[in-house]
N, C-alpha and C positions, 0 to 999 in steps of 0.2 A: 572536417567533421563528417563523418559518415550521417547520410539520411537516417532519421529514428520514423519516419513515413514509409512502411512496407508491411509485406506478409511476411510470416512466420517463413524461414528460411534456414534450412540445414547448415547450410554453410556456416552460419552466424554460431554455433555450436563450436565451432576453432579458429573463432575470433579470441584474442588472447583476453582483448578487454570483456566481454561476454563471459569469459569462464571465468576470469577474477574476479567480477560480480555474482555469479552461480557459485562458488565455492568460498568466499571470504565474507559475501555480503547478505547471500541467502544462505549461506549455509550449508548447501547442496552438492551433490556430487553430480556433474554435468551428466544428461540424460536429455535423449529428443521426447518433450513434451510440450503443446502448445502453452501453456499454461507458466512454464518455466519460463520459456522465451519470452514471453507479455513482461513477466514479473523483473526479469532481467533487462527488457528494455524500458520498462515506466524506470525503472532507478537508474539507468542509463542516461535517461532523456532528463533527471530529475538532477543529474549530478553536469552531469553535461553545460546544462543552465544557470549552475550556480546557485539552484537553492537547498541543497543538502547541506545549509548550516546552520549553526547552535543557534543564529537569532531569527530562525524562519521557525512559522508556524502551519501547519499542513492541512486539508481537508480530504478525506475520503470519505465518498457517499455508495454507500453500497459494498461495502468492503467488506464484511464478517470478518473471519478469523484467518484471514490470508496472510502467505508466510511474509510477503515485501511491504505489509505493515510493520512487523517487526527491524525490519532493516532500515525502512525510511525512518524510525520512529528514535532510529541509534544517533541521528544524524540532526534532528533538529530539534527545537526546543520543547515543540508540542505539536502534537499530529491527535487530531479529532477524526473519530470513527465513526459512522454514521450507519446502520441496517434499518431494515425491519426486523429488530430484536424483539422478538415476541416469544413467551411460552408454548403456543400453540402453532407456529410457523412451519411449513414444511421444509424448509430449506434449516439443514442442522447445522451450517457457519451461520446461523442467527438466533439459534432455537433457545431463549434464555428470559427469565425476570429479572436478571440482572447483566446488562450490556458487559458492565467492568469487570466482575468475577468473568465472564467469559472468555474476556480479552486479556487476561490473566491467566488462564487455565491453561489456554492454548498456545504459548508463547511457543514457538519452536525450538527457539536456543535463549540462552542470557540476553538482555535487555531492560533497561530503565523503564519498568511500565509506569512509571510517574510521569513521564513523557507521553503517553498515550489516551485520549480522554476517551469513552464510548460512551453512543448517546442515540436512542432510538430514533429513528425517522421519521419525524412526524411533523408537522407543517408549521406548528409553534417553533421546535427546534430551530427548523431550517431557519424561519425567518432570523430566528436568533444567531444564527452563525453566516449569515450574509458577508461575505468578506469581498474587499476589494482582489484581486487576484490578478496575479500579472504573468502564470502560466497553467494551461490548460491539460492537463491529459487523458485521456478518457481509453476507457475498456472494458468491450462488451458494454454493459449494464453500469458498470463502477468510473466512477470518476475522481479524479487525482488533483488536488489544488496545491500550490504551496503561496506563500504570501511573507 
């Protein structure tokens, strides 16, 4: 198993497994972009591990309208999305009074958005969605659970 612990790495762009993630699983036509490579190794490391299946259920905190929610979200039962979704927010992957029309609007390609919850950020939530978690991913700002 290849290290999923590194920096962004060119190389890793004609890795076979890397482009069949970038192009079946996100959708995407391979391109050097930091942002691609993150998105291609959290589903890497997420598949890698064994929980990219129908009876896992996922957490992302900080995730707005990112394309490798929609891919995680193909893959297990329910994946919960968490921002600071606010109407007046400056960051526009959050900018919304309604989390779920958002997360709907912005699907990149087809997907079961019944699989997908969105749910503002807010300290009631969170407590509410406390999950046991038996792997960690994290990126930049956003973080990745499945369970």
């Amino acid at each position: 198993m290849k290290s999923l612990s590194k920096v962004c790495d060119a190389a890793d762009w004609f890795d076979p497994e890397m482009v069949e993630i970038i192009q079946n699983e996100l959708h995407e036509t391979p391109y050097f972009h930091r942002k691609q490579w993150e998105f291609a190794m959290i589903f890497r490391a997420l598949r890698q591990n064994g929980l990219l299946q129908p009876d896992k259920t996922g957490l992302s905190m900080g995730g707005g309208t990112e394309r490798v929610l929609y891919a995680i979200a193909k893959h297990v039962r329910q994946l919960i999305v968490t921002d600071l979704y606010e109407a007046n927010t400056s960051w526009d992957c959050a900018r919304t009074d309604d989390p779920s029309q958002l997360i709907r609007e912005n699907a990149p390609f087809p997907v079961d958005l019944q699989n997908i919850r969105a749910m503002r950020m807010t300290c009631v939530n969170l407590i509410l969605l406390i999950i046991p978690s038996i792997f960690t991913l994290s990126r930049g700002g956003a973080h990745w659970r499945i369970r």
